[in-house]
N, C-alpha and C positions, 0 to 999 in steps of 0.2 A: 920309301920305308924299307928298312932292311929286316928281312927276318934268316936266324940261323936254326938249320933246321937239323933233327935228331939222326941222322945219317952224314951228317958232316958237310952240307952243301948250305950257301949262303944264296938267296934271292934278293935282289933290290927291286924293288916292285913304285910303279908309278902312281902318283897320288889321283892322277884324272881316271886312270883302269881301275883301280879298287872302286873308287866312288861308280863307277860305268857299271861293275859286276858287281852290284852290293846286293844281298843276297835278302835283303827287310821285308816286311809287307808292303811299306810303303811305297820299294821298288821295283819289286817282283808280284807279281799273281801267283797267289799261292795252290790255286789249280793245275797252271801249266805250265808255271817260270817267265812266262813274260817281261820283258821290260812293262813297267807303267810311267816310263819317259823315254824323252827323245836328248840324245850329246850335246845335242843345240840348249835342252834346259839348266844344263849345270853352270854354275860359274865361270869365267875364264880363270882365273883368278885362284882356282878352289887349292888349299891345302892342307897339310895334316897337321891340327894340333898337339893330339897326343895320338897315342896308341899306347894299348896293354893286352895282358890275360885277366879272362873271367876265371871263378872257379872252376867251372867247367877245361879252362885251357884252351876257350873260342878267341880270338883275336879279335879285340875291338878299337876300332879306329873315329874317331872324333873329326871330320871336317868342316871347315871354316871356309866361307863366312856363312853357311846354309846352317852351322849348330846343327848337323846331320852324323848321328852316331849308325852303323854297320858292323855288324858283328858276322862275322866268318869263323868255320871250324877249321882247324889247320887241317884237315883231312882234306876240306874243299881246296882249300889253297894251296895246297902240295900239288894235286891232283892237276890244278890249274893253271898253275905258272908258268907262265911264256917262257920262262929262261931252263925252265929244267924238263919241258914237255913237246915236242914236236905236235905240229897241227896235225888235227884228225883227218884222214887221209884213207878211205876203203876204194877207189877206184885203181891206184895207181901200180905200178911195176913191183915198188917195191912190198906192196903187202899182199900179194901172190907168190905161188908156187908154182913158178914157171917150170914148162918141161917138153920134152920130145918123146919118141916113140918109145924108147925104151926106161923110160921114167916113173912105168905102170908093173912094177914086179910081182904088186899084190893085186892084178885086176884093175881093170877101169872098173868106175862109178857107175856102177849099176847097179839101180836099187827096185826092190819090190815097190809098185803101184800100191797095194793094199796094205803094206807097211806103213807108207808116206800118209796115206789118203786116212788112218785110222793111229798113228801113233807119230806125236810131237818131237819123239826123239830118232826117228828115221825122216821126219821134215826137217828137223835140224841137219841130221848129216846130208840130206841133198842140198839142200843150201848151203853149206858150205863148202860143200865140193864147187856147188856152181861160184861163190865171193873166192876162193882160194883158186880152182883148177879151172874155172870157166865154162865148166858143162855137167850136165849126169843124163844118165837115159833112166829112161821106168821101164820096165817089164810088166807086162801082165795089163798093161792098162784094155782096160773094153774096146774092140773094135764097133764102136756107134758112129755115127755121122754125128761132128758137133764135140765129140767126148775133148778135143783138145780145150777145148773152150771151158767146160768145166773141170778140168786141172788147172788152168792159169785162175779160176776164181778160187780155187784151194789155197795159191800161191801169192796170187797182185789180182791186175787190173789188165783189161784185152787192152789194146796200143790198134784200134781200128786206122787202116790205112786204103787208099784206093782200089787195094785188091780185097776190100772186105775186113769182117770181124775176120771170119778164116779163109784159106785159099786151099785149092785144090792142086795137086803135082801130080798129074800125068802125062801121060802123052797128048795134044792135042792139036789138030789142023789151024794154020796158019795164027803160032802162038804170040803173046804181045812181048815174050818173054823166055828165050832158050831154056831155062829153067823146066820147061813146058812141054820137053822132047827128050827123045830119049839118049840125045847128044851126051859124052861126062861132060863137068863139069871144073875147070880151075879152082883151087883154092880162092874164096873171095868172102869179103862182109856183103851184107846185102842192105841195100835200099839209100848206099851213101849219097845220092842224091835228093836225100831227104833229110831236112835240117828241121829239129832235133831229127837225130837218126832212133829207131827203135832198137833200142838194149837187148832185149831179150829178144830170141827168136825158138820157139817150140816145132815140132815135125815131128808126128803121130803116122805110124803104121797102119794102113787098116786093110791091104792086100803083099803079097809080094812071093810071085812065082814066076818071076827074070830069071834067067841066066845075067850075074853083072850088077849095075846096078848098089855097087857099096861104099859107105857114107867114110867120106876123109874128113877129120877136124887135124886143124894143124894152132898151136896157140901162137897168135901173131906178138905177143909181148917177147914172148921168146926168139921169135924171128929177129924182132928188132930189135933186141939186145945182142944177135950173131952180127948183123948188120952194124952196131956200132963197135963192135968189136975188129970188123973186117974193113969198115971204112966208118971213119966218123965223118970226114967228108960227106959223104953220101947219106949220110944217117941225119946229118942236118940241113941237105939240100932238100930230102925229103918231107921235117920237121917245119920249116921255113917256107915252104911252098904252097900257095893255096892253087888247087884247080879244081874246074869248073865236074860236077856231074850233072848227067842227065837222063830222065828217064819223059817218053813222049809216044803216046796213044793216042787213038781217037777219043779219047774223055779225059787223058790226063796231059798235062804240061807240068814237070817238076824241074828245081833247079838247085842245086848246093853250091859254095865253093868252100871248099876245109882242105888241111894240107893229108898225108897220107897216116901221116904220127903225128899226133898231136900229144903235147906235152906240156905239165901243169909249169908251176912258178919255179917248181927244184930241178927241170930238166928231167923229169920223169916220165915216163910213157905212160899215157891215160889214156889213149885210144888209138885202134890202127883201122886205118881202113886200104881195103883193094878190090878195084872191080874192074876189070877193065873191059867189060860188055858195057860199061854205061859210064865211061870218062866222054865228056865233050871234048871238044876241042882246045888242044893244050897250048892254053894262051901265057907264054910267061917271055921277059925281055930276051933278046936274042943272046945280053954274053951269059947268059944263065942257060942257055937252053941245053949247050953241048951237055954242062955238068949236071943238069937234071935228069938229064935220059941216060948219063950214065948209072946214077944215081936209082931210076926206074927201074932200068934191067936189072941191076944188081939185088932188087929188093924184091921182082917179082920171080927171080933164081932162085932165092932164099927159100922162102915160100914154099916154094917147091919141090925142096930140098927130103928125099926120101924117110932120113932120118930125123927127119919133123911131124912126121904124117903118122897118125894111128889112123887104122882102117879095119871096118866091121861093116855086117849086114843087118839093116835092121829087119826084124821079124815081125811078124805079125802081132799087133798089140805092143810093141817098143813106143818107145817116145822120148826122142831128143831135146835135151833143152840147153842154150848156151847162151851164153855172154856176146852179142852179135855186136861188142865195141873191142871187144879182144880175140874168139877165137872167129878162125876163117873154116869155113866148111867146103866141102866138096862131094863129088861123086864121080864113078867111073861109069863107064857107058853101058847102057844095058838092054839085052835085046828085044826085038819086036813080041817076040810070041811071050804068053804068059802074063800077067797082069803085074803093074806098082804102083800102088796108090795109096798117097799121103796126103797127109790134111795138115796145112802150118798156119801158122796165127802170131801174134807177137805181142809182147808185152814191155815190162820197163824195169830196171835194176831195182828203182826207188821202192816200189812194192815188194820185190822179194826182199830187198834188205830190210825193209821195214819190218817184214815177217821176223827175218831170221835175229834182228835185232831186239825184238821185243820175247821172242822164244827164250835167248839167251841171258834177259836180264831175269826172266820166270825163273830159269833155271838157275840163275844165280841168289835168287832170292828166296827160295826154299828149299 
């Protein structure tokens, strides 16, 4: 079916898709949208006998042999059509706002606790800082034991993994985990030897009087978008390669294999990952190997790259929260004497976007 539409664009639309999206009671639950079938119940066979406009100017389509009429508003149809609309897409490179150190002229994303926690339009802009820029900190939040725990129920859902609902980051005697010391820290995602990996990753302040000791986020979509800029080579040896992580205690055994960039159906970057405290053993064929380890160093240079890195200290009552499929964190080394102690826990994209997706339709509806 052809329709021409008041902007001057023409769609040819398939007779099995219309029928698939028919928008009737018969088709849909008119609760939630549901289909109320399955592609396997339509016809093979199925096609349009007529089509017109109602009064109204809704498009209604007659198919055969079901004697099944569907009525669509050209609003929905516009809105809908495969050939004038790109697939919905909030993970990916291209619907962020990539950036480096000096990308921040108006301030990083720091927003009031009590703002966030008591007014819907300060939870909208930190979630959107976090869907567009990959992170925000809170200020002000309580130092309680546990407080991280109820900001992420403000936000989603706790992402409970083998170090607990929350974990603790200080110093500690014979750790499972560098993390655990007062060693710094390389730019890295964490827990990629965990398949689903945990999206979100929060880190609550609740001491800090180190010398040292200050927090680097660097956004890895931007990394690897210099990286295929500087070698595409290397950008798809990386893309194309799966290897093994691991991470192994006396109570846990975990195991991944995912490549370091992972990227959707359009060649997009939808997720980076780097750790190299928990890569296994790098099992890939021999004529790949040179071009993969060149391919490694070049990406873990990147990274690294000064002019990538914001850096701050968090304060007592701060609280970081970030996108742990996009940006990489880090920290610098910090001394013995003096206390730092953070409390981090994790959660998942799907809940805060949830939140912020359902905020924004509020807001567009009154």
């Amino acid at each position: 079916m052809v329709i021409d539409w008041s902007d001057g664009n023409k769609s040819s639309l398939y007779s099995l898709w219309l029928r698939d999206h028919c928008q009737m009671p018969e088709s849909r639950n008119l609760d939630n949208g549901q289909r109320l079938f399955s592609v396997k119940d339509l016809p093979s066979n199925i096609t349009i006998e007529k089509a017109y406009k109602d009064a109204e100017g809704n498009v209604c389509v007659m198919f055969q042999p079901e004697n099944h009429l569907s009525v669509f508003s050209q609003k929905w149809l516009r809105e809908n059509c495969y050939e004038l609309n790109s697939h919905f897409e909030d993970r990916s490179e291209k619907s962020k706002k990539l950036w480096k150190k000096d990308s921040f002229d108006n301030g990083l994303p720091f927003i009031s606790y009590d703002l966030m926690h008591s007014d819907d339009t300060s939870k909208v802009l930190a979630l959107r800082s976090l869907r567009e820029y990959g992170f925000f900190v809170l200020n002000d939040v309580p130092t309680q034991d546990g407080q991280v725990l109820k900001v992420i129920s403000e936000l989603g859902f706790t992402r409970e993994t083998n170090y607990g609902a929350l974990f603790e980051v200080r110093t500690e005697v014979n750790p499972n985990n560098l993390a655990f010391t007062n060693l710094g820290l390389g730019s890295h995602t964490d827990n990629p030897y965990r398949d689903p990996v945990p999206t979100v990753q929060l880190l609550h302040c609740l001491e800090s009087s180190t010398e040292g000791g200050e927090s680097i986020l660097v956004d890895g979509f931007k990394a690897a978008s210099i990286l295929r800029e500087e070698s595409e080579e290397s950008f798809l040896s990386l893309a194309n390669t799966w290897i093994n992580y691991r991470f192994s205690d006396s109570k846990t055994e975990l195991r991944s294999r995912v490549p370091m960039i992972e990227l959707n159906d359009k060649k997009e970057v939808i997720k980076v990952r780097y750790n190299n405290r928990s890569i296994d053993t790098i099992n890939v064929p021999q004529d790949k190997m040179r071009s993969f380890y060149k391919a490694y160093r070049h990406w873990s240079e990147v990274i690294e790259r000064d002019e990538l890195k914001i850096q701050f200290k968090l304060s007592e009552g701060d609280l970081m929260l970030f996108d742990n499929t996009r940006v990489m964190h880090a920290r610098t080394e910090f001394s013995k004497s003096g206390k730092r102690h953070l409390q981090g826990a994790y959660s998942d994209l799907d809940g805060l976007y949830s939140l912020l997706n359902r905020l924004e339709m509020k807001n567009n509806n009154d």
